[in-house]
C-alpha positions in Angstrom: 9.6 4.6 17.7 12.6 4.3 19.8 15.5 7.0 19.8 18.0 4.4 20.2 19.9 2.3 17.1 18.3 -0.9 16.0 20.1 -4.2 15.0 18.7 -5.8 12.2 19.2 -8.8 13.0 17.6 -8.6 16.2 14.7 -7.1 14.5 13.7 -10.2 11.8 14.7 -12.7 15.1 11.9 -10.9 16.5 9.2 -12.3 14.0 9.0 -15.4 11.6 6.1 -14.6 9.9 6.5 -14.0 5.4 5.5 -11.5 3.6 4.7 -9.1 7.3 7.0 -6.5 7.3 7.5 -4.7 10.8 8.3 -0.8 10.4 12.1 -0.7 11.9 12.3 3.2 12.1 11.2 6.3 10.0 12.8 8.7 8.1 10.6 12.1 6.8 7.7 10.4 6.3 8.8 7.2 5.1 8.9 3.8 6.5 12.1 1.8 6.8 10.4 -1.5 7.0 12.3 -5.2 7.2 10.7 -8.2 6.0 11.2 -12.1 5.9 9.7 -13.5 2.1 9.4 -17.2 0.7 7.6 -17.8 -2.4 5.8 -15.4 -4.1 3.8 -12.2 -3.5 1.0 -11.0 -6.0 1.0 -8.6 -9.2 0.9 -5.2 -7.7 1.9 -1.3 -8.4 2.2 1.5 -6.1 0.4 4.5 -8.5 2.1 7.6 -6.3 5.5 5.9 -5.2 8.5 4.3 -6.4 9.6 1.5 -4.2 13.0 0.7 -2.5 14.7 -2.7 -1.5 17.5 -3.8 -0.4 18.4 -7.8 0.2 19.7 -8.2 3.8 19.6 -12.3 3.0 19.3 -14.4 0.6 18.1 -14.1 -3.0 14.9 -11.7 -3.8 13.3 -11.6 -7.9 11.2 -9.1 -8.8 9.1 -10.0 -11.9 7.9 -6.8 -13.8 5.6 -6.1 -16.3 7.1 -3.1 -18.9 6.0 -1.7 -22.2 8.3 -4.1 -23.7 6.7 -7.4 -21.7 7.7 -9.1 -18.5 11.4 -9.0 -17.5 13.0 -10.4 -14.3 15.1 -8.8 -11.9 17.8 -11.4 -9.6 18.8 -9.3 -6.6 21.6 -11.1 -4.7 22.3 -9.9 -0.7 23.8 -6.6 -0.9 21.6 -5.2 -4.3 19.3 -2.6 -3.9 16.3 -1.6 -6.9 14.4 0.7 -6.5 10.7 -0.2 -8.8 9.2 3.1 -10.4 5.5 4.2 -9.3 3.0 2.8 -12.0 5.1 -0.4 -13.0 3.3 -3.5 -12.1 5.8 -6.1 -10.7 5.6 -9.2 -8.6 8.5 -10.2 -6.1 9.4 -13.7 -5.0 11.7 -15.4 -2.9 12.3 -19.1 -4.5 14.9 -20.0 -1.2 13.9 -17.2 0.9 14.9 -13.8 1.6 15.4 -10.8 4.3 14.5 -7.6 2.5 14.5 -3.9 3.8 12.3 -1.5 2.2 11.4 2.4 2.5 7.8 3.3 1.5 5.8 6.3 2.5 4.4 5.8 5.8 0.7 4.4 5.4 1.7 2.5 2.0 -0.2 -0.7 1.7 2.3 -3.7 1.1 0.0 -4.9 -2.3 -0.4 -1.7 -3.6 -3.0 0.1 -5.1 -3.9 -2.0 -7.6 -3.7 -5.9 -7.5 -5.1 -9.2 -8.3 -6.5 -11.7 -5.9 -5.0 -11.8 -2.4 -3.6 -15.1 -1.3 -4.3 -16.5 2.4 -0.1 -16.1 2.9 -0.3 -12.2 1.7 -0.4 -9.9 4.8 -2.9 -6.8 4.0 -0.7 -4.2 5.9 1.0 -1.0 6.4 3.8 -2.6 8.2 3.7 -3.6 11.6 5.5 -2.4 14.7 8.7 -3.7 15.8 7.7 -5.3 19.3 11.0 -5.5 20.4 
């Protein structure tokens, strides 16, 4: 990890693929990772961490499942939310989205618990930047 700032942009530029996120820089022992997202993810929850995003572009929904039922969450560019560890949610990006997220550093990206992983899902800790 470089010692030197990173532009954002330049970083999603540097990919194109959904649903990939590439680990911009690191903080304790968290991950700040970026990531490009169209359509949906999958049902997941994280059982020892809460999860952070912030929309960079675009329009991100978060679908989650509460003791109450299922309630959805519209984040517009700008919005942060931050999902508690143990709630199941599912996000999607009807138009597309650039998130930014901060997850403990090893974190999978569907969790520990999950249904069926689609062929567009990518299994992952976050990749490196490659800039």
């Amino acid at each position: 990890m470089s010692n030197e700032p990173v532009s954002l942009d330049h970083a999603l530029a540097s990919f194109h693929a959904l649903w990939s996120p590439r680990v911009v820089a690191h903080v304790n022992d968290y991950d700040v990772r970026v990531a490009k997202v169209e359509g949906e993810h999958l049902w997941h929850l994280h059982d020892d961490t809460d999860e952070f995003f912030l929309v960079l572009d675009g329009q991100l929904h978060i679908t989650l499942r509460e003791p109450t039922g299922e309630r959805e969450v519209v984040l517009p560019k700008g919005a942060v939310f931050t999902i508690a560890r143990g709630v199941e949610h599912k996000p999607s990006a009807p138009s597309g989205a650039a998130i930014l997220m901060f997850e403990p550093t090893g974190t999978l990206t569907l969790g520990d618990r999950h249904e069926e992983i689609p062929n567009h899902i990518d299994v992952t800790t976050g990749h490196a930047l490659g800039l």
